[in-house]
C-alpha positions as CSV (number, residue, x, y, z in Angstrom):
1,X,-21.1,118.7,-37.0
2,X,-18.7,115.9,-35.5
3,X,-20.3,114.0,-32.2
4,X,-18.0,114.5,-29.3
5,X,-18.2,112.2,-26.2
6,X,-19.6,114.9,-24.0
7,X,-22.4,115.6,-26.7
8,X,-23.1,111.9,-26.9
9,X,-23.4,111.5,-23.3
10,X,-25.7,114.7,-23.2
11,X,-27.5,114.3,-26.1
12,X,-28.0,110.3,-26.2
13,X,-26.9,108.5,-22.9
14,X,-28.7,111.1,-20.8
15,X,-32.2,111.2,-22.4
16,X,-31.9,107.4,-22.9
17,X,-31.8,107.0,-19.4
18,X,-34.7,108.9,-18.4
19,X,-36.7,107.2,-21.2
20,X,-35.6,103.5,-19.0
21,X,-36.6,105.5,-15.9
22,X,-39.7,106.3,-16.9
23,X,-40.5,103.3,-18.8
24,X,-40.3,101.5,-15.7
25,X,-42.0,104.0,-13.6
26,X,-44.7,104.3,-16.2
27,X,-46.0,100.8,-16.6
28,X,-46.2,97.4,-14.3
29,X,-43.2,95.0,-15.6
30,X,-44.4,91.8,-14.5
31,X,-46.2,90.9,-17.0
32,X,-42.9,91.1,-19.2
33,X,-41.0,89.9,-16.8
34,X,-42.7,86.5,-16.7
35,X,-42.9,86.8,-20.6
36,X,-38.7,86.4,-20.2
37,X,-39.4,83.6,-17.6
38,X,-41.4,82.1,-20.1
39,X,-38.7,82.1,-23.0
40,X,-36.6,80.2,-20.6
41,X,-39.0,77.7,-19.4
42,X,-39.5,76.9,-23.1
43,X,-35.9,76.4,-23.5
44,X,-35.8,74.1,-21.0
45,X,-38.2,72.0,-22.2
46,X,-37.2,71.8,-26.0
47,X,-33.9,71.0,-24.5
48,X,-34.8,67.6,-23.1
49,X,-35.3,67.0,-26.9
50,X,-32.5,68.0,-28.5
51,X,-30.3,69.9,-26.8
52,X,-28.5,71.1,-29.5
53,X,-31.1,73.4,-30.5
54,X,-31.1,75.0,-27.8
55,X,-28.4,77.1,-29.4
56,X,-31.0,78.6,-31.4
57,X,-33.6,79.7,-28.4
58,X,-30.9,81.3,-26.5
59,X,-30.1,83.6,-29.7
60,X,-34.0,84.2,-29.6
61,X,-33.8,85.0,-25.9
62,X,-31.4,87.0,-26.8
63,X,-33.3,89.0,-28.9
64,X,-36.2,89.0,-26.6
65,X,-34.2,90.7,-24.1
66,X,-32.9,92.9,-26.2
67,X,-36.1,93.9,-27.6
68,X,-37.5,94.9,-24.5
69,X,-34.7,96.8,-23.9
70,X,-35.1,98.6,-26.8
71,X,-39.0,99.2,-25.9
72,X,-38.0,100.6,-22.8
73,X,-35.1,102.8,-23.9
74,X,-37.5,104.5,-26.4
75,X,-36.5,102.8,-29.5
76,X,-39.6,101.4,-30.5
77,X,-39.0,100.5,-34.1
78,X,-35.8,98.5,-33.3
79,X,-37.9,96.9,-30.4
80,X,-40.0,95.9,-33.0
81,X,-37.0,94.2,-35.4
82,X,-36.0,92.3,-32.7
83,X,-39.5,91.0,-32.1
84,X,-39.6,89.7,-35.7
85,X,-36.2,87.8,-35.0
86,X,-37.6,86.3,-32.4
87,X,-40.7,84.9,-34.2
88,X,-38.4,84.1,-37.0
89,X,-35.7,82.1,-34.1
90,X,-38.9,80.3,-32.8
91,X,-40.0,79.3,-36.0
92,X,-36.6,77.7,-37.0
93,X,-36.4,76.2,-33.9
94,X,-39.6,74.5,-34.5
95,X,-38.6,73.7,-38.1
96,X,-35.2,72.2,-37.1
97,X,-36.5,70.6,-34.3
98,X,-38.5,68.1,-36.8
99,X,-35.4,68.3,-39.4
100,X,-32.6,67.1,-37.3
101,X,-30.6,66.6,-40.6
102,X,-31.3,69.9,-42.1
103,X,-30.0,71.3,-38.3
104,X,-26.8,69.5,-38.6
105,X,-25.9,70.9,-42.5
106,X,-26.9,74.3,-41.3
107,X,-24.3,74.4,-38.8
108,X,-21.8,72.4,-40.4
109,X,-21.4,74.0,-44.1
110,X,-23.3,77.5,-42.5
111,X,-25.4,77.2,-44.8
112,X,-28.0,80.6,-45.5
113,X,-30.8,81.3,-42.9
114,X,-33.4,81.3,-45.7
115,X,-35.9,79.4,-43.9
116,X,-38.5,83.0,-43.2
117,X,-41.9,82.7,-41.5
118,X,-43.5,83.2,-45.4
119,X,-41.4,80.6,-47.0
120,X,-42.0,77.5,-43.8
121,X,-45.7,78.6,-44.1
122,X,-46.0,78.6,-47.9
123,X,-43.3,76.3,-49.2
124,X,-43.3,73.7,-46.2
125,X,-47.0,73.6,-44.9
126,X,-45.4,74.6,-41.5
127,X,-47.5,74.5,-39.0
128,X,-50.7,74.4,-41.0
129,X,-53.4,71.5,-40.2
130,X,-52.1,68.8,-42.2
131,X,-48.5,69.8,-40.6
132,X,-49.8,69.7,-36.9
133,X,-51.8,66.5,-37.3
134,X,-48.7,64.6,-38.0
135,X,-48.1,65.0,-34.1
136,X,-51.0,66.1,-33.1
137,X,-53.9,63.8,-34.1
138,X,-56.9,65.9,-32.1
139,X,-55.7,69.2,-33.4
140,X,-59.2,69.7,-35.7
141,X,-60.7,69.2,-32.7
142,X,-59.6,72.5,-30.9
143,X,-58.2,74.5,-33.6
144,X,-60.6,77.5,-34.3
145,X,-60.4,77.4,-38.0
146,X,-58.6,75.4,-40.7
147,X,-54.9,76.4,-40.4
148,X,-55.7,78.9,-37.8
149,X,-51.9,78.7,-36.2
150,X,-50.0,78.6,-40.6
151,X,-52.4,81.5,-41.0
152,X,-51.8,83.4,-37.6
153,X,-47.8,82.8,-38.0
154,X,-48.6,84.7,-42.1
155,X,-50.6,87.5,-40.7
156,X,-48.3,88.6,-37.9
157,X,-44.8,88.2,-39.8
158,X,-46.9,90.8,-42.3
159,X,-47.7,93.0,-39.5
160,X,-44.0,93.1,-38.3
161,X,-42.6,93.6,-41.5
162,X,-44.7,96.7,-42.5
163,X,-43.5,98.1,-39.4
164,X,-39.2,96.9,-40.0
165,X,-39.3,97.8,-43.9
166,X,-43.0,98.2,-45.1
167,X,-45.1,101.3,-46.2
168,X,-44.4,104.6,-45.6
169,X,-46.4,105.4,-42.8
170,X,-44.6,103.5,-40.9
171,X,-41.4,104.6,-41.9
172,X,-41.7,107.9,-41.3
173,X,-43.3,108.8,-37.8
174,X,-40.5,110.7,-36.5
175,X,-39.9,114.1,-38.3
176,X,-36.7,114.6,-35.6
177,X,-34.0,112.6,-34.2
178,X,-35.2,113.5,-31.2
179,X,-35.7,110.3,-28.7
180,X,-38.6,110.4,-26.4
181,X,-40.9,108.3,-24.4
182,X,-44.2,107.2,-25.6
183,X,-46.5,105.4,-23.3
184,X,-48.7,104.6,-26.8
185,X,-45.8,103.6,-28.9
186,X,-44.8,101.3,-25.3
187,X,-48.0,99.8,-24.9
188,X,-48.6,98.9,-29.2
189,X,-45.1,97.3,-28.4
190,X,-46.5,95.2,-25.4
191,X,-49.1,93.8,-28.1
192,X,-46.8,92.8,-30.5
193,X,-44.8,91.2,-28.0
194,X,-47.7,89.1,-26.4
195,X,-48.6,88.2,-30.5
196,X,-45.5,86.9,-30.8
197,X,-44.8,85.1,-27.6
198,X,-48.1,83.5,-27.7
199,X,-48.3,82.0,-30.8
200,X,-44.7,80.4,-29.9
201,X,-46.2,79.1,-26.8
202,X,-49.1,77.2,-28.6
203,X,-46.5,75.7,-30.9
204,X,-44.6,74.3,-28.2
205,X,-48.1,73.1,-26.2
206,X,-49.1,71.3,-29.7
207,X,-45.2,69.9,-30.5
208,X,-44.7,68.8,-27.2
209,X,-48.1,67.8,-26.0
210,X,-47.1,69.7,-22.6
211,X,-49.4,71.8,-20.8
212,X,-48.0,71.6,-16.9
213,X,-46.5,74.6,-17.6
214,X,-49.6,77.3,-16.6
215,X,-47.6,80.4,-17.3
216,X,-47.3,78.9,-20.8
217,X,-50.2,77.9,-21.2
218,X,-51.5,80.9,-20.1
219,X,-49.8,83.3,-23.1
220,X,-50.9,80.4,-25.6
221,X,-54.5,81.2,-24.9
222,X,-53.6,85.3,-26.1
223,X,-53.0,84.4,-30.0
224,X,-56.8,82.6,-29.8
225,X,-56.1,80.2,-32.5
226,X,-57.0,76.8,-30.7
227,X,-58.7,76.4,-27.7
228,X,-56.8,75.1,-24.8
């Protein structure tokens, strides 16, 4: 069967658009909303550091934007991949931040984006005690276990995988093409989205030592790995 325009219109557009409708009508958007606020504040302030790598947050806001879109369209899945972008984005961001050299070579001779969540964590001691201490002397002092953040970063990137290329189960929830709202799928989504945008905030409190921010602050405290 070939698609025509009038089948795609009826058969995609259309129930697309009531999926956005409902999505909207269904749940209380502020929250998100301030989530995107959030993203840009962040930018903002990473900027004042070096504003080349601000090039890098606003492809992750990008993807934040487009993975709400996603959410709220009904494609949870793909919301989902974009959500392990972002985490991915904000980690390099991070990363770069401290390797201004490394920055320059990546854009100059586009070198491959090889630096994953797994690799930082495992092969540069990203983010892990030792890591943080380096700029953050009192960080034993509210960290709620040894490597809490290295460890929370490991654990989530998991989670997100499974879900973009893991085990079957996951894989395999739809048995027909069929695109519909799910208030459950919507709301695991919201989760996954506070995971992620909270352990990027506590990163930025710790790197930057900056905590006049309260909406930043704030999302920090969701990931629970050091006390604020």
């Amino acid at each position: 069967m070939s698609y025509t325009k009038a089948m795609f219109e009826d058969q995609i557009v259309g129930p697309v658009l009531k999926i956005t409708s409902k999505t909207i009508e269904d749940n209380d958007y502020t929250e998100i909303l301030n989530k995107i606020d959030i993203t840009l504040d962040i930018r903002d302030g990473l900027k004042q550091l070096n504003p080349k790598i601000e090039e890098l947050w606003n492809e992750l806001t990008s993807d934040v934007l487009a993975s709400v879109y996603s959410a709220s369209s009904g494609f949870y899945r793909h919301a989902i991949l974009a959500l392990r972008s972002v985490l991915e984005l904000g980690c390099n961001t991070f990363y770069y931040l401290d390797h201004n050299i490394e920055y320059e070579m990546f854009i100059k001779y586009n070198t491959k984006a090889d630096k994953y969540v797994s690799s930082l964590v495992n092969e540069y001691a990203f983010f892990t005690t030792k890591y943080i201490s380096t700029f953050f002397p009192d960080i034993d002092k509210i960290q709620v276990e040894q490597d809490s953040i290295s460890n929370y970063l490991k654990i989530l990137y998991g989670d997100l995988s499974d879900i973009v290329h893991g085990r079957y189960n996951s894989l395999t929830k739809k048995q027909t093409l069929q695109i519909k709202y799910s208030k459950s799928e919507f709301k695991s989504y919201e989760r996954y989205l506070d995971r992620v945008l909270s352990i990027l905030c506590t990163m930025y409190v710790l790197r930057l030592n900056e905590k006049s921010n309260q909406s930043i602050v704030k999302q920090a405290k969701f990931s629970r790995t050091v006390k604020l």
